[in-house]
C-alpha positions in Angstrom: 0.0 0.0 0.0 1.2 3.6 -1.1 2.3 6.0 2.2 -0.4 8.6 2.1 1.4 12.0 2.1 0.0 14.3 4.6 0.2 18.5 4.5 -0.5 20.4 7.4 -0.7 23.9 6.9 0.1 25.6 10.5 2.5 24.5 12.9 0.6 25.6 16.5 -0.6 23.8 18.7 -2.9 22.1 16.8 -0.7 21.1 13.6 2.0 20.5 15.7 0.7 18.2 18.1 -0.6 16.2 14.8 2.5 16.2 13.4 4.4 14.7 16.5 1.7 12.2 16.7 2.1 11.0 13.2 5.7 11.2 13.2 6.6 7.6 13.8 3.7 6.3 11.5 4.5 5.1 7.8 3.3 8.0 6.0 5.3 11.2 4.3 4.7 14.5 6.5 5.0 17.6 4.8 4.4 21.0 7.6 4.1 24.1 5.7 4.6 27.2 7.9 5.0 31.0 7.4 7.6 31.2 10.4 10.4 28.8 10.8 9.4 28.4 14.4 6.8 27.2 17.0 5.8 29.5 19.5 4.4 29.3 22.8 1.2 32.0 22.8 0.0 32.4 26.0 3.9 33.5 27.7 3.8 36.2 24.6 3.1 38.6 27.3 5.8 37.6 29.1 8.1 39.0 26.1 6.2 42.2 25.5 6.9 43.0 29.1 10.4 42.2 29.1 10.5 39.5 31.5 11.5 36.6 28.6 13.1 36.5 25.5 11.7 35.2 22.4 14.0 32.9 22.1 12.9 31.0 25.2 9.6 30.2 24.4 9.8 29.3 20.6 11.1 26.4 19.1 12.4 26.0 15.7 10.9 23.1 13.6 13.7 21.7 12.0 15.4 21.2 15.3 11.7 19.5 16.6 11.8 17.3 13.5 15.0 16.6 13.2 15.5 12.9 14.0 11.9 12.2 12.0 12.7 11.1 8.3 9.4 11.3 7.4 8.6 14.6 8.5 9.5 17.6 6.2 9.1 21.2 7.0 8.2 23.9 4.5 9.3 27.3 5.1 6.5 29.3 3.0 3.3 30.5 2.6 0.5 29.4 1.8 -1.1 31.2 -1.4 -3.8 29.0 -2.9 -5.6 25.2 -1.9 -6.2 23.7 -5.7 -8.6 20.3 -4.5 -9.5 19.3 -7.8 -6.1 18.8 -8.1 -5.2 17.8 -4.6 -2.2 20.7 -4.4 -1.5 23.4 -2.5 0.2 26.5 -4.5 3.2 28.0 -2.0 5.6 31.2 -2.2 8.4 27.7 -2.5 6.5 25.9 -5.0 3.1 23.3 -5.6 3.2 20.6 -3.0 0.6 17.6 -3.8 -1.5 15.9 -1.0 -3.4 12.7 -0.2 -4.7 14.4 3.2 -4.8 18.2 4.0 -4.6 19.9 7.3 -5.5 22.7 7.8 -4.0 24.2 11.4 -3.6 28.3 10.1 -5.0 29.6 13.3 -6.3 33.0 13.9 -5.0 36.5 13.4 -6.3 39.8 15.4 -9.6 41.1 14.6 -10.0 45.0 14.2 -13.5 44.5 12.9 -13.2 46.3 10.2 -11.9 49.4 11.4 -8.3 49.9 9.0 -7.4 52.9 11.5 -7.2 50.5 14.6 -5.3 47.8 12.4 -3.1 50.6 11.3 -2.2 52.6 14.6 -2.4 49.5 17.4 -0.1 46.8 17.9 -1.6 43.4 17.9 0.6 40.6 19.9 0.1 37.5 17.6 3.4 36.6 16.2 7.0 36.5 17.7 7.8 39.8 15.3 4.6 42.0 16.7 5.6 40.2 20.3 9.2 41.9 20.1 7.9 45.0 18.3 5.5 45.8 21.3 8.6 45.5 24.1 10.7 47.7 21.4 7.8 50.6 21.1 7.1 50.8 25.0 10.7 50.5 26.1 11.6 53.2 23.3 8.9 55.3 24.5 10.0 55.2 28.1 13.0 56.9 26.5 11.2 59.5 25.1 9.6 60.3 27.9 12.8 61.7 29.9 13.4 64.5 27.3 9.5 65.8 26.3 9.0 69.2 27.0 5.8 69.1 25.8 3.0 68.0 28.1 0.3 67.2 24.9 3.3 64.7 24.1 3.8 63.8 27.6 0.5 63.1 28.6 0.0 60.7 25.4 3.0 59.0 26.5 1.8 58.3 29.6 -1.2 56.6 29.0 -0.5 53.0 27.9 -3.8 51.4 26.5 -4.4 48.0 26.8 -8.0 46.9 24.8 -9.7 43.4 25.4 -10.0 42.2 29.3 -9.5 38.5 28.1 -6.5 36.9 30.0 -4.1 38.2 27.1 -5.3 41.7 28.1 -5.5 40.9 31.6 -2.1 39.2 31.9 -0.5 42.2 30.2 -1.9 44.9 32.3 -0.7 43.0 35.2 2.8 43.0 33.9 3.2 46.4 32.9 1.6 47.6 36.0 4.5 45.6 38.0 6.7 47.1 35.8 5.7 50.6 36.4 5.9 50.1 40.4 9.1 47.7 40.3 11.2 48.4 37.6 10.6 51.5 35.8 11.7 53.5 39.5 15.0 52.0 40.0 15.9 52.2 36.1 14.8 55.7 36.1 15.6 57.2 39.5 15.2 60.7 38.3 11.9 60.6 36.7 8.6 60.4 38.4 6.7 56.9 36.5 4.1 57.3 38.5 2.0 59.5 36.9 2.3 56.6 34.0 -1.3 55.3 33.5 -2.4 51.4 32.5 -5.6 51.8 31.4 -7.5 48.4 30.2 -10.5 48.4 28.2 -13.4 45.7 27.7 -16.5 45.5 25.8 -18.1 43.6 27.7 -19.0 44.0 31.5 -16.3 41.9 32.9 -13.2 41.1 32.4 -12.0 37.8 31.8 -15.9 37.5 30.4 -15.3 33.9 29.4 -14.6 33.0 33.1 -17.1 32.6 35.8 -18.6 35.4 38.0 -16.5 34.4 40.8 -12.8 34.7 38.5 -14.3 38.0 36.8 -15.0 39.6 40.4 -11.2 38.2 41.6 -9.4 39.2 38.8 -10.6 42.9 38.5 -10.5 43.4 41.8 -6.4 42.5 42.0 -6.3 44.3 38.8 -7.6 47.9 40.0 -5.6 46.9 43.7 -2.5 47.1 41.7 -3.2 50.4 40.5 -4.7 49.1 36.8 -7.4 51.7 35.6 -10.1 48.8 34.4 -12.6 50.4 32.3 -15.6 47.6 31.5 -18.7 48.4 29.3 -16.1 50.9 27.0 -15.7 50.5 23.0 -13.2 52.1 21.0 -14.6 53.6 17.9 -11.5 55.2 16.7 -7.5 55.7 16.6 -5.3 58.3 15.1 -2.1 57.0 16.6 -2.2 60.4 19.3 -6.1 60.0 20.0 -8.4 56.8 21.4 -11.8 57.9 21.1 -14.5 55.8 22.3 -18.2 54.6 21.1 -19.3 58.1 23.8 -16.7 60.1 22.3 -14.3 60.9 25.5 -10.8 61.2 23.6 -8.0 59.2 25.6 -4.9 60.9 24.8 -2.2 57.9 23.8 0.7 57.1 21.8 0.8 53.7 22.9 -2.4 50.8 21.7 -2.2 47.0 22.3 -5.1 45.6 20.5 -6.2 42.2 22.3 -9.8 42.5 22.0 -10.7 39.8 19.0 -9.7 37.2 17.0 -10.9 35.9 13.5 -9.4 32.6 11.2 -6.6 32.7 9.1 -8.6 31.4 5.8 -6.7 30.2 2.7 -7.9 30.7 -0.9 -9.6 27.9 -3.2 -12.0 26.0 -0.3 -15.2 27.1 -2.1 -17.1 24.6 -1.0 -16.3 25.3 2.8 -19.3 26.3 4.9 -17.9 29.6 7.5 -19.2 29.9 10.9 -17.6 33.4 12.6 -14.7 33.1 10.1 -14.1 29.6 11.1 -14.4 26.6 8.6 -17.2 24.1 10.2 -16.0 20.6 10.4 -17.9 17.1 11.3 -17.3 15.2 14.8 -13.6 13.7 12.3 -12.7 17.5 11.7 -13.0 16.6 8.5 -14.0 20.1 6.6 -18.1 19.6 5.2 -18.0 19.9 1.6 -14.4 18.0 1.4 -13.7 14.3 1.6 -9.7 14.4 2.0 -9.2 18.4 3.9 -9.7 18.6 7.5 -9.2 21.8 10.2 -8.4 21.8 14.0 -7.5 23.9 16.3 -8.6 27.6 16.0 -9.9 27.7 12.7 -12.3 24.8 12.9 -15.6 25.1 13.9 -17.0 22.0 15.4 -20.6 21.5 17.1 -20.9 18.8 19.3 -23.8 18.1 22.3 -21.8 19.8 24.8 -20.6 22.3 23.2 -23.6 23.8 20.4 -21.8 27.0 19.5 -18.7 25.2 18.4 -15.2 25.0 21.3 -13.4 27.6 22.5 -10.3 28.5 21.2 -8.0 27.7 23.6 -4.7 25.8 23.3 -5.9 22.7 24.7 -8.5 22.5 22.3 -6.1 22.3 19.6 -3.4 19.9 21.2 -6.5 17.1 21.3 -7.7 17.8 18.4 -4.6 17.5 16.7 -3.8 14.4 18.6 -7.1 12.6 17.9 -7.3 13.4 14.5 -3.6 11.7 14.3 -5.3 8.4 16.2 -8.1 8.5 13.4 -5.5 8.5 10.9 -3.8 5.2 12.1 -7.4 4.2 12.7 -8.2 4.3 9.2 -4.8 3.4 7.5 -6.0 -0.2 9.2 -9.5 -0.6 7.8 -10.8 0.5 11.4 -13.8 3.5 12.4 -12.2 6.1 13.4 -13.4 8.1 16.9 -15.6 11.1 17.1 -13.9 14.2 18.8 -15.5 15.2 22.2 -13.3 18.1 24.6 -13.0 17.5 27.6 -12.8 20.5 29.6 -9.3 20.3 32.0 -10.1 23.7 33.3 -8.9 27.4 32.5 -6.9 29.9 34.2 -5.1 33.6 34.1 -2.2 35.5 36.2 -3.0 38.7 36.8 0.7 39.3 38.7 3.2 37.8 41.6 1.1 35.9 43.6 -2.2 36.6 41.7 -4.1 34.2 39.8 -7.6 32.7 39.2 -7.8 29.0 38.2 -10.6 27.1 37.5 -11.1 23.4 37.4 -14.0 21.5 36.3 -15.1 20.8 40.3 -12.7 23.3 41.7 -12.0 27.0 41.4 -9.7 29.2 43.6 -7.5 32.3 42.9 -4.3 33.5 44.6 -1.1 32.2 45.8 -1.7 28.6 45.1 -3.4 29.4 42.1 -0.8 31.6 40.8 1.5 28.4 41.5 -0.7 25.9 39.3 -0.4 28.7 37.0 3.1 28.9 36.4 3.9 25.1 37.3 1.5 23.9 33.9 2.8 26.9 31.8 6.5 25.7 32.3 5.5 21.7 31.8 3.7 22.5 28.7 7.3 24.1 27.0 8.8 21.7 24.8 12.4 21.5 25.6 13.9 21.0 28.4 16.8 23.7 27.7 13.6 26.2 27.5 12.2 24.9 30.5 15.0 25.4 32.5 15.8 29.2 30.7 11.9 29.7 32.0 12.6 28.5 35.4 15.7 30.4 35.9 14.0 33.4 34.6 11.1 33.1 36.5 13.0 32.2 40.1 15.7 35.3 39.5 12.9 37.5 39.3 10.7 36.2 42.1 14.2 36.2 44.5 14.7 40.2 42.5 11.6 41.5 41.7 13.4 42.5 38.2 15.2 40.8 34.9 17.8 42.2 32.8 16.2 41.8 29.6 15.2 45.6 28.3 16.7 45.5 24.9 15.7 47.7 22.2 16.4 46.0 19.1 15.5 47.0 15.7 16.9 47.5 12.7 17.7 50.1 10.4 14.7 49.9 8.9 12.5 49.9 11.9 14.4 53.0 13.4 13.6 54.7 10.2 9.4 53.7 10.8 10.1 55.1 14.1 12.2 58.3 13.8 8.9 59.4 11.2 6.2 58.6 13.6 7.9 60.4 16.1 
């Protein structure tokens, strides 16, 4: 029998999982990815904020894969999906399937506003992850030498929008970093006038989390000195001026957009059926419409009994879905059914700063200490290597025993100092 050759299109959680999975099966693996890298999402924050750096919580994929023969990594992207044809058109070529994956993900949502996607930062790749810690810690800079208190005032108010745990976490950080760092870093300037104001939509933060986690969370949030603004919508963004749905102006050079997400679609799956920019999939993730092109993870939208308006996009989602769809591959490769997907729900969680968390567990919730060390102790098992889980570690406890790291580079190149010497 011929080895099916499998693409996966994505290497996250979701396509990478799958691609681990199948790695020691007798079929040809083909991983097509825009970055050369895997990265770990939910520490991003940890990188904007200066407390990691990039390099210790992303993994290349060549070094994942390298003792797999019959996995092959693709450095390119994705331009078109040709399924009469069974071929995928790439900026590196045509590559032929018998299976497609699809595992692209999502990208930031700026509902249609091009001003917001222009002027804010969004924190979804390792490049808008190190341009974020670049802008603030450049504009921490500036602020010593303004003379101008329009300017100063705009530099002062750092703007956080979306009170999910990316937001959440985020504020947290910068808020430590204000009162911690910032002081001792800049002994003759006064940080604390510097605001960290977080916005939400909705009338919680961390919405998707019970009453109980929304109450604890907001109320460490505005303890550390976070100015939590719930029920607000931004409307507009000039790069100087946030104005909001009521039309109060927040004066701000400095936007971090973490309020939405939507899919990362390809181009030529006609036949797929959408569901809030999601491709809908069967209990098999196999994508309706197609008989050979499946999605998991973040851009697959899959209804099930317990969970009617499709899963939540959440890593673990993806990991199981990437591994079960891997056990339905052997399953079928031997003439066997293969097993419907069903999540089962291991719990959520968010940090909100040292010694502040909120975890909850299907039977169990709590928030603080403890929960601030379940926090940290999953977070650092779920890194892949062990040389990044120590890095992590070592980070982590010389910070705790500190209450400070020595990572605030400003990196860019010539190009980027160009960007930056015009908008300022």
């Amino acid at each position: 029998m011929k080895r099916k050759k499998i693409v996966i299109i994505g290497g996250g959680f979701a396509g990478l999982n799958l691609a681990r999975k199948l790695a020691k099966a007798d079929c040809e693996i083909i991983l097509v990815d825009k970055q050369n890298h895997h990265m770990f999402q939910p520490l991003f924050y940890q990188v904007a904020s200066a407390r990691l750096e990039p390099s210790s919580i992303s993994f290349p994929f060549r070094a994942i894969f390298r003792r797999r023969k019959n996995v092959e990594f693709r450095y390119a992207t994705v331009e078109r999906i040709r399924t009469e044809d069974n071929l995928i058109e790439t900026s590196m070529g045509d590559i032929s399937y018998d299976e497609l994956v699809i595992a692209t993900g999502c990208r930031t949502n700026f509902f249609g506003n091009p001003d917001l996607e222009k002027h804010t930062m969004a924190m979804k790749s390792t490049q808008q992850t190190i341009h974020i810690r670049n802008t603030i810690l450049t504009k921490f800079e500036k602020i010593m030498f303004v003379d101008n208190k329009q300017e100063e005032e705009e530099l002062m108010n750092l703007v956080i929008v979306g009170a999910g745990p990316t937001g959440v976490e985020l504020s947290g950080a910068f808020v430590e970093m204000k009162t911690k760092v910032l002081p001792k870093d800049y002994p003759n300037y006064d940080f604390s006038k510097l605001k960290i104001i977080l916005l939400e939509g909705s009338p919680n933060t961390l919405n998707a989390m019970s009453e109980k986690s929304r109450i604890w969370s907001r109320r460490y949030l505005e303890k550390m000195g976070v100015e939590v603004r719930t029920s607000t919508v931004v409307s507009g963004y000039d790069g100087h001026k946030l104005e909001l749905k009521t039309g109060e102006i927040i004066p701000t050079q400095t936007v971090i957009w973490a309020a939405g997400v939507q899919g990362n679609l390809l181009e030529g799956l006609e036949k797929a059926e959408l569901v809030r920019g999601r491709y809908t999939v069967d209990r098999h993730s196999l994508v309706k419409g197609y008989s050979n092109i499946y999605a998991i993870g973040d851009i697959s939208y899959m209804e099930t009994e317990k969970y009617p308006q499709g899963h939540p996009q959440l890593a673990n989602v993806a990991i199981n879905q990437g591994r079960v769809l891997a056990m339905n591959f052997r399953a079928l490769w031997s003439g066997k059914a293969p097993s419907p997907f069903e999540y089962k729900d291991k719990g959520t969680m968010a940090t909100v700063g040292k010694h502040k968390a909120v975890v909850e567990l299907p039977n169990f919730k709590f928030q603080g200490y403890f929960a601030w060390m379940v926090w940290m102790a999953l977070h650092l098992m779920l890194i892949l290597s062990v040389r990044n889980k120590i890095a992590v570690f070592f980070n982590w406890a010389w910070r705790y025993i500190t209450g400070d790291t020595s990572l605030r580079l400003i990196l860019r190149d010539e190009a980027d100092r160009d960007v930056m010497r015009r908008n300022n």
